[in-house]
C-alpha positions in Angstrom: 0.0 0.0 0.0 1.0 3.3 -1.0 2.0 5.8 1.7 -1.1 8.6 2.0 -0.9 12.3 2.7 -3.5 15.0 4.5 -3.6 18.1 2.8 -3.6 20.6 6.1 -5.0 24.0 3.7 -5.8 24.0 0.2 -2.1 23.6 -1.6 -1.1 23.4 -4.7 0.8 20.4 -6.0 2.8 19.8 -9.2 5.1 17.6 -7.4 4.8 14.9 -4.5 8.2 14.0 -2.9 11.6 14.5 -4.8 10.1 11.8 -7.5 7.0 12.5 -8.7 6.2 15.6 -11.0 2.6 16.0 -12.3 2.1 17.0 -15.4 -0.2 19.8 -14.6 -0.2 21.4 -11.3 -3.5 19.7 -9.2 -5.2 21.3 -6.3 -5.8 19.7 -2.7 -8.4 20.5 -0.6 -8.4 20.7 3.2 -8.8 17.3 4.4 -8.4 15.7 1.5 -6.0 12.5 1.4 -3.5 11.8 -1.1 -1.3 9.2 -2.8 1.1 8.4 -5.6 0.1 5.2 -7.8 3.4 4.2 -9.2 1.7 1.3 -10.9 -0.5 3.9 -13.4 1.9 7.3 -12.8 -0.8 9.0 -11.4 -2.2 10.9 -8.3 -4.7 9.8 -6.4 -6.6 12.4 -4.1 -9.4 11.0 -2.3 -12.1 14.1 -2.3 -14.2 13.3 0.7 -16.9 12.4 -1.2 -16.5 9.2 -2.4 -15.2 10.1 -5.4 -10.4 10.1 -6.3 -9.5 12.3 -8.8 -6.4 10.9 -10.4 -3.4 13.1 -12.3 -0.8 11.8 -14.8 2.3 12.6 -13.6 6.1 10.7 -13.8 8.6 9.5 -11.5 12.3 11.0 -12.2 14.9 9.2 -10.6 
């Protein structure tokens, strides 16, 4: 399992880590969790309302 993040105020993110760079910056709520999918390249935010948005992104090494 992936580790998650909580977002602690609305934030911008374009990258997660020193690894993953998204390929268009993605906004995260207050509250909402987070997490990298290395097996698609994509993030995963969890939105609180049952719904996860995902972004494309790429891992650089």
């Amino acid at each position: 399992m992936q580790k998650r993040g909580t977002a602690d105020r609305l934030t911008l993110v374009s990258t997660v880590g020193r690894w993953f760079h998204l390929h268009q910056p993605v906004l995260i709520e207050r509250g909402q969790t987070y997490w990298v999918d290395y097996e698609t390249s994509e993030l995963c935010i969890d939105r609180g309302d049952g719904s996860v948005t995902r972004a494309a992104g790429w891992l650089c090494r």
